[in-house]
C-alpha positions in Angstrom: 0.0 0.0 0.0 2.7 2.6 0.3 4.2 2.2 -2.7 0.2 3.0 -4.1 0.1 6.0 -2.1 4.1 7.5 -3.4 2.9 6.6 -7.3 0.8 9.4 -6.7 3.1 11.9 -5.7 4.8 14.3 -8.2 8.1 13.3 -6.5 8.0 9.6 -4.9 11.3 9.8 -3.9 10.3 12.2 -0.6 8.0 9.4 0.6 10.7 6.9 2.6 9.7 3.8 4.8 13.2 4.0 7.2 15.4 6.0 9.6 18.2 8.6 8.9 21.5 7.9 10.3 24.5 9.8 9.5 23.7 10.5 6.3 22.0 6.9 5.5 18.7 5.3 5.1 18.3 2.4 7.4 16.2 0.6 9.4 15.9 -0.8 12.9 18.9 -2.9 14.2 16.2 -5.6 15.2 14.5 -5.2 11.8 11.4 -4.4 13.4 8.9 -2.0 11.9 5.6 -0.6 12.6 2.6 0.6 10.6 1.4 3.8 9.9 -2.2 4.2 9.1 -4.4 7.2 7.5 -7.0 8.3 10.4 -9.7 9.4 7.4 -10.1 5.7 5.9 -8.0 4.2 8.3 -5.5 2.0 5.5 -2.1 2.0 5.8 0.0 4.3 4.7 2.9 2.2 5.0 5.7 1.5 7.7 8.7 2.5 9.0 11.9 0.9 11.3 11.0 0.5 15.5 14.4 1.9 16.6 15.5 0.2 19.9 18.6 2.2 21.8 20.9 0.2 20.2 19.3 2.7 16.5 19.2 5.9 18.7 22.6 5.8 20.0 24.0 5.2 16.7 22.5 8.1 15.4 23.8 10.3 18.6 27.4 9.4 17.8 26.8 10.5 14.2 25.9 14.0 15.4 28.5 13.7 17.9 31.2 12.9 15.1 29.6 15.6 13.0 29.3 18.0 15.3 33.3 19.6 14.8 33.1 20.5 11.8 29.1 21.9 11.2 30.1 24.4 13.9 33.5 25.5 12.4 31.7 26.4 9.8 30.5 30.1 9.3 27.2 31.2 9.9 26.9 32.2 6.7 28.1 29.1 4.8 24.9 27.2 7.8 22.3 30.0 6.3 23.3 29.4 2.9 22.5 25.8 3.5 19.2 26.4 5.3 18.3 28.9 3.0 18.2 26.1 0.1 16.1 23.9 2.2 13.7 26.8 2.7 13.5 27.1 -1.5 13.1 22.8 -1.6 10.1 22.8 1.3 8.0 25.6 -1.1 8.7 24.2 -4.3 7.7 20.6 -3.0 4.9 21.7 -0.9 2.3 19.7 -2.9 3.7 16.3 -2.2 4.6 17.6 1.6 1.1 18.0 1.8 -0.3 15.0 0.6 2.0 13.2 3.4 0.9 15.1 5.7 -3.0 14.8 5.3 -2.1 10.8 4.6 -0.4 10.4 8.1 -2.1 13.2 10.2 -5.5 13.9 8.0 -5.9 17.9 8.1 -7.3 19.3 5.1 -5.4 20.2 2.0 -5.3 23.7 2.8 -3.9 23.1 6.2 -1.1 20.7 5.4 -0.3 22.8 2.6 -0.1 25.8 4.7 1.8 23.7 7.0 4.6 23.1 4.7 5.0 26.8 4.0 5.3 27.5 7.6 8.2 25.0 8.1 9.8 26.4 5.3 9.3 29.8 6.4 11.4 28.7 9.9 13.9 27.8 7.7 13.7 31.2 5.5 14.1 33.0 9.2 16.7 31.0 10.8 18.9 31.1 7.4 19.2 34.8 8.1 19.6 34.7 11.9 23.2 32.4 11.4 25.4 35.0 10.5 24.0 37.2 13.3 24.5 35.4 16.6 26.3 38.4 18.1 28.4 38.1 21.1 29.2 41.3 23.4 32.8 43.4 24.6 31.8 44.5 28.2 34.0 47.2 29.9 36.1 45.6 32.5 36.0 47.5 36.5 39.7 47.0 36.0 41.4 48.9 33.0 44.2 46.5 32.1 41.7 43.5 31.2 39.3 43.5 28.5 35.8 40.9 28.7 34.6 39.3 25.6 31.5 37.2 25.4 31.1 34.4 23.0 28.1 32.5 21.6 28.6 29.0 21.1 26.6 25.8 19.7 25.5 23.9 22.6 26.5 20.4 20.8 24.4 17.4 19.9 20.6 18.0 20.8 17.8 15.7 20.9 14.8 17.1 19.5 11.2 14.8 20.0 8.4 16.2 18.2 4.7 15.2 18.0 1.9 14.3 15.5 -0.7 17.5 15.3 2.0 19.7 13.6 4.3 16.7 12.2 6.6 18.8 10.4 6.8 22.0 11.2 7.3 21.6 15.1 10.2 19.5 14.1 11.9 22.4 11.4 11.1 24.8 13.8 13.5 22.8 16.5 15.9 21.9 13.4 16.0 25.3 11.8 17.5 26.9 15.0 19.8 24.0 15.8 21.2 24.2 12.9 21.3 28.0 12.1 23.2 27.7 16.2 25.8 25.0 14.7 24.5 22.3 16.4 23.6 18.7 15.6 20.3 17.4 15.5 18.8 13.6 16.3 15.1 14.1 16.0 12.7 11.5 17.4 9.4 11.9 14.9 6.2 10.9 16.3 5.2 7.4 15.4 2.1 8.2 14.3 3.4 11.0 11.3 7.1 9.9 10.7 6.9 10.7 7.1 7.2 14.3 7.0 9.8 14.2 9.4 11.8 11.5 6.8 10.6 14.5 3.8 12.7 17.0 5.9 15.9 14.8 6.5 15.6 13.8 2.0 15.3 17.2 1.3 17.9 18.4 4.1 20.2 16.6 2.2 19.5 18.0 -1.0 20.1 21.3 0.4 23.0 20.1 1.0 23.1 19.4 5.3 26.3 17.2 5.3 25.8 13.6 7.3 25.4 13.3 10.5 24.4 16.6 11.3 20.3 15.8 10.8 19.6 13.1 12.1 15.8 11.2 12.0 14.7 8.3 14.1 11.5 6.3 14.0 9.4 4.6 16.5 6.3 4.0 17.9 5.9 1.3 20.9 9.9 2.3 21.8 9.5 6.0 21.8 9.6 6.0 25.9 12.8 4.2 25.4 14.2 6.3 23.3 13.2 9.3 25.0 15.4 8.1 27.8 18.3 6.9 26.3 18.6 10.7 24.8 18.1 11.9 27.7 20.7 10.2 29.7 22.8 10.3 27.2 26.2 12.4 28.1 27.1 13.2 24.7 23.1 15.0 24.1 23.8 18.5 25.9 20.1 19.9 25.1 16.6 18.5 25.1 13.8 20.0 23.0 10.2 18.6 23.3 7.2 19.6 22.3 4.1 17.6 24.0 2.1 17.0 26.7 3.1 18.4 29.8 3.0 15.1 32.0 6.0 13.7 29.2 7.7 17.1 29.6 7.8 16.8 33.2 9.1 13.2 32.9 11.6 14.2 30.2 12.8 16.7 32.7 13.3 14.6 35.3 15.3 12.1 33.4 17.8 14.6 32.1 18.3 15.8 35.5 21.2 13.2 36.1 23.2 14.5 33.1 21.7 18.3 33.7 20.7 19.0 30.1 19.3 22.4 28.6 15.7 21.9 28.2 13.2 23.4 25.7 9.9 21.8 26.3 6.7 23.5 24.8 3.8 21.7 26.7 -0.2 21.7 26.9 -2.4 24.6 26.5 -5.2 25.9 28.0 -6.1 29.0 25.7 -8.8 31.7 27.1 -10.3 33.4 24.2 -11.9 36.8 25.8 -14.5 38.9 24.1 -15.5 42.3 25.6 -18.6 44.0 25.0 -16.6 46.9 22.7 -15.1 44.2 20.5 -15.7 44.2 16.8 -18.2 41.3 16.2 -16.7 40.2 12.8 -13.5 40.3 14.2 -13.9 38.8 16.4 -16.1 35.6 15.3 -13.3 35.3 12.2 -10.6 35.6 15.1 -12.6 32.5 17.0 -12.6 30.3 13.5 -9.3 30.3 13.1 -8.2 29.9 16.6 -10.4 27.2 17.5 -11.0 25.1 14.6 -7.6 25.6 12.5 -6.7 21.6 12.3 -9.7 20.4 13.4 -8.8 21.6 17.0 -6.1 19.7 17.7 -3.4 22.3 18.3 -1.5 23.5 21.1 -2.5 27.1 21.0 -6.2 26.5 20.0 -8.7 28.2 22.1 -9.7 25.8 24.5 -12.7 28.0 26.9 -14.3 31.5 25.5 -15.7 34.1 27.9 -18.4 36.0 26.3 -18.8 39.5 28.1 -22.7 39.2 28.5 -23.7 42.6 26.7 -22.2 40.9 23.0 -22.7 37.5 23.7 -26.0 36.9 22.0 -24.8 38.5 19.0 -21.4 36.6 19.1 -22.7 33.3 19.3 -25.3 33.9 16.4 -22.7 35.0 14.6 -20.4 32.0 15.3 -22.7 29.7 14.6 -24.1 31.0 11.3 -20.0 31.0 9.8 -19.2 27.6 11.3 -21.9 26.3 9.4 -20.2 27.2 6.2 -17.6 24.6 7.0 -17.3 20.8 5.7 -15.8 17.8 7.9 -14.3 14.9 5.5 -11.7 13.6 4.4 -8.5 15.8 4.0 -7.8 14.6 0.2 -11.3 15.6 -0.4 -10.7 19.5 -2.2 -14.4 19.8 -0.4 -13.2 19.0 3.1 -12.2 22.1 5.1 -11.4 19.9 8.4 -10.1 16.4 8.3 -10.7 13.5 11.0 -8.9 14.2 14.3 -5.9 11.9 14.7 -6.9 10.4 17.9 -9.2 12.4 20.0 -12.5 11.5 19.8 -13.0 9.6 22.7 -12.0 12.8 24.6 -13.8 15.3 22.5 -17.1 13.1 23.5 -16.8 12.9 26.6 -16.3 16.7 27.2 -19.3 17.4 25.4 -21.2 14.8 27.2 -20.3 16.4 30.9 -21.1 19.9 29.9 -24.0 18.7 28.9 -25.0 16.9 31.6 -24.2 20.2 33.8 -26.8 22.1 32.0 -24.5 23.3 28.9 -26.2 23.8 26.0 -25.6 22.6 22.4 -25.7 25.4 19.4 -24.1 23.4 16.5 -23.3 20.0 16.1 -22.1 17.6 19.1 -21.9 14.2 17.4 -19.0 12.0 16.2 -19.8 11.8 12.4 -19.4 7.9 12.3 -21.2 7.4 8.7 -17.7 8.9 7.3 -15.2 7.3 9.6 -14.5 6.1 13.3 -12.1 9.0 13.6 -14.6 12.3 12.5 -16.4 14.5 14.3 -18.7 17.5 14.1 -17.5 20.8 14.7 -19.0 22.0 17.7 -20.5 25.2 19.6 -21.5 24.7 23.3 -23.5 27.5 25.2 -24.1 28.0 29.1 -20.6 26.9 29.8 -19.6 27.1 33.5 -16.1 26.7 35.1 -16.8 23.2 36.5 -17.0 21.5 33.7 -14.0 19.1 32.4 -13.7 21.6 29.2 -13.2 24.5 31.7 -10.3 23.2 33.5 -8.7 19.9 30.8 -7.3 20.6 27.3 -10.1 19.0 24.9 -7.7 18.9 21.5 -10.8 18.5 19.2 -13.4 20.4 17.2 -15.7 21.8 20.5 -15.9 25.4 21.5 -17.2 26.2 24.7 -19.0 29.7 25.3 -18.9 30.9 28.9 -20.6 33.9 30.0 -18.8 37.0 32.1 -19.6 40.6 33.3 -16.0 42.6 34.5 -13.2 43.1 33.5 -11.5 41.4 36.8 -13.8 38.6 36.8 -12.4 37.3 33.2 -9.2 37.9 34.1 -8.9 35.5 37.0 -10.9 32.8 35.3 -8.6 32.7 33.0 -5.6 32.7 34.6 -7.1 30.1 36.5 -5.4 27.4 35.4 -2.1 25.6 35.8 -0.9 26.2 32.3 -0.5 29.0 30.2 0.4 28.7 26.4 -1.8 31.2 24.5 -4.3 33.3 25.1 -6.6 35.6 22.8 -8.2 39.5 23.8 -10.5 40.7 21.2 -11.6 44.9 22.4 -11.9 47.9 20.8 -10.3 49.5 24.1 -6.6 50.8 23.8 -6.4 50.9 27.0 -8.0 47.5 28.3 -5.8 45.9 26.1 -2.4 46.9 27.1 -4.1 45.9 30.7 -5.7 42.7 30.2 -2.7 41.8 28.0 -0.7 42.2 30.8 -2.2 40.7 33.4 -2.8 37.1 31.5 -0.7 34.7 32.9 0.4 33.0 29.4 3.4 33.4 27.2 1.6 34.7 24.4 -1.5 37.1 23.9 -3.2 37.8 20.6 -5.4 40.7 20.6 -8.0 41.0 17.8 -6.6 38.0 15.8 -6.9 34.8 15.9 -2.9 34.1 14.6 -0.5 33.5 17.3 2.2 32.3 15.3 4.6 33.2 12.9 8.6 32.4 12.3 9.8 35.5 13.8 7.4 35.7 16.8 8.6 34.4 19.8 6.4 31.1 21.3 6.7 29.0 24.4 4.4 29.5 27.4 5.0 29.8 31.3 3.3 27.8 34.5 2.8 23.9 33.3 3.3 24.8 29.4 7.3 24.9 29.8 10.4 26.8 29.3 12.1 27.7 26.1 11.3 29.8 23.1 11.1 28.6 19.9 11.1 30.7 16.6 12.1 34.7 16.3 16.0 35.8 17.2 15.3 34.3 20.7 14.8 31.0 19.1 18.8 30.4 18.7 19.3 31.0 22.6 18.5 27.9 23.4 21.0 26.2 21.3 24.0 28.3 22.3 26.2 28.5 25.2 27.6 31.9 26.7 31.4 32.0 27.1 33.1 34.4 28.9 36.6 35.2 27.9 38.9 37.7 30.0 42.0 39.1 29.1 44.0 40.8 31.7 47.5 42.2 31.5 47.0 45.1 28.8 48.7 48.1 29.3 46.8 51.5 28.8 48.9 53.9 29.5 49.4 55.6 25.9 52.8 57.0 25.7 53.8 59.6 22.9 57.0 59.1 21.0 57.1 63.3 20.1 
């Protein structure tokens, strides 16, 4: 079967069934492989190796041996590189797209748009080499002179997940690289294809071997979480999950006291004020909620309706959303795909709002005449904060409308919560903007938009959502070590010869 589904691929060659190591296709050490199946019509794709430790630590040493000499290059000669890789990912983003929707099932125009976003990492990070500046700070005492130097941290172990299966891995890979560091990146077992386009076309672009490295698994993946975790050659960690493997990630690197990037779950407040511009705002709830079908890490997971607008926004929202088709993501038709996993969940927070008096204004049933993994897109009204889609992270197609009346009572319902990823402010108010904005408790605020990210922007959350930033010119800091270096012994007393 997946030699059926490359024929029909402008390129077959970017559709591989193995692992990258140091510069090779391979597969497992044990032979083993698992299948990958398409979540709309649930046939497989086709399969790929299930490394063991014995796969992962080869592919550590190969970054570790090609670590040297991707670092003594210039930053120039990296971004010349990644700027090739940036040209391949547009120019192939057709075929990158048909991957994706075969392994993950989002909708043409979303795994299309996905593979212009990883490319557009690339396009960022490619400019960003040549400038990782380092400082000269005055000395107290004037005979020494202080230099500060930014350096590649070494070989990093990036793990990435299924809902975004190639662009959360090129935005880890774009900055590790751009830094001068080494890459072996664990791909999710259920989308390990568009990781595998990223390493064929990495190459292309010219990334010598060893220095991207891809590794596939599915029942192993705790495994080979560990082993790059312990691992004393891996100096950095860079995952992007839930936040119960985060905090389990971080707790097995503490032996070996690795930098850690982790980007965890979400809980996103989407606020809407009485003063707020109704179309804006409803277009701004679309696209946050529903982009992918849900199932991203920055989707609006509980809106708060002031009460004046509420009416008129949940009319509003319901009439648009109705303009939408669920179906399968090859289907030009289909605007949202089948979710990849999630409708167990997505069911049974529907099912407890509703049986605390929620109400429903669209939808609210798994769509089972297409496929075991569909749902409808969903609007719930009468929302309260005790219900399971107040307080856990649905990741599926259900938004829940909540009433409030001040501007202090929204505020500390949504900051009530352990996480904080994203969070979206739609007003007309200059004023309550720059205040609310402030007093969120997330890493990133949209106000009147419903787009949170972008290459040069920086993301990453605080509380239970992680450390790290990822993307924009504080993206490389977490690749990079500071050095010091200190001079002494320089006279600076000028003397005249006249």
């Amino acid at each position: 079967m997946a030699s059926s589904f490359s024929t029909g691929l402008k390129d077959p060659s970017l559709f591989i069934e193995k692992s990258y190591i140091d510069g090779q296709w391979v597969s497992s050490k044990s032979n083993a492989t698992f299948k990958v199946y398409n979540p709309a019509t649930e046939e497989v794709v086709g399969s790929c190796p299930e490394s063991n430790t014995d796969d992962i630590n080869a592919a550590i040493q190969a970054a570790s041996t090609a670590f040297p000499s991707w670092r003594a290059q210039s930053g120039r000669q990296r971004g010349r590189i990644l700027r090739r890789l940036f040209e391949l990912l547009v120019a192939n983003k057709e075929d990158i797209g048909k991957i994706i929707t075969a392994e993950n099932g989002k909708a043409k125009g979303d795994a299309e748009g996905e593979a212009l976003f990883s490319a557009g990492f690339f396009e960022w990070f490619s400019e960003e080499a040549p400038r990782i500046y380092g400082d000269v700070i005055p000395h107290s005492n004037p005979s020494c002179r202080t230099q500060v130097l930014k350096e590649p941290i070494g070989v990093c172990g990036l793990i990435t997940p299924w809902n975004f299966p190639m662009a959360m891995g090129a935005r880890k890979v774009a900055a590790a690289l751009a830094a001068g560091c080494t890459v072996v990146m664990k791909s999710d077992g259920l989308t390990p294809f568009s990781s595998n386009v990223l390493a064929v076309l990495a190459e292309r672009a010219g990334v010598p071997k060893g220095v991207f490295n891809v590794v596939t698994a599915l029942d192993n993946t705790p495994s080979l979480g560990l082993a790059l975790c312990e691992s004393d050659i891996v100096k950095k960690i860079s995952f992007t999950g839930s936040t119960r493997v985060g905090k389990l990630l971080m707790q097995q690197s503490s032996s070996t006291l690795k930098k850690l990037s982790l980007e965890l779950g979400g809980n996103a407040p989407f606020i809407v004020f009485d003063d707020a511009d109704v179309e804006t705002a409803v277009s701004s709830a679309i696209i946050s909620k529903f982009k992918v079908t849900g199932q991203t890490c920055v989707c609006v997971n509980r809106f708060f309706i002031q009460e004046g607008i509420y009416e008129q926004f949940s009319k509003r929202f319901v009439e648009e959303m109705k303009k939408f088709q669920v179906g399968n993501g090859h289907d030009a038709a289909s605007t949202h795909g089948p979710l990849t996993n999630g409708v167990a969940k997505t069911q049974e927070h529907i099912s407890d709002a509703l049986g605390k008096n929620a109400t429903v204004l669209l939808g609210g049933n798994p769509l089972l005449s297409i496929g075991k993994n569909f749902h409808e897109l969903t609007i719930l009204g009468n929302v309260d904060d005790s219900m399971k889609i107040a307080y856990e992270e649905t990741f599926g197609p259900v938004a829940a409308l909540a009433k409030f009346s001040t501007e202090d009572e929204v505020v500390r319902r949504a900051n009530n919560c352990e996480v904080g990823l994203a969070s979206y402010l739609m007003t007309s108010d200059l004023g309550k903007a720059h205040r609310v904005s402030e007093r969120l408790e997330f890493g990133m605020v949209a106000i009147n938009t419903g787009i949170i990210s972008d290459s040069a922007a920086p993301f990453g959350g605080v509380k239970h959502s992680g450390m790290g930033r990822e993307g924009s010119k504080y993206g490389i800091d977490d690749y990079v070590n500071i050095k010091m270096i200190v001079t002494g012994g320089i006279n600076t007393v000028y003397t005249s010869s006249l």
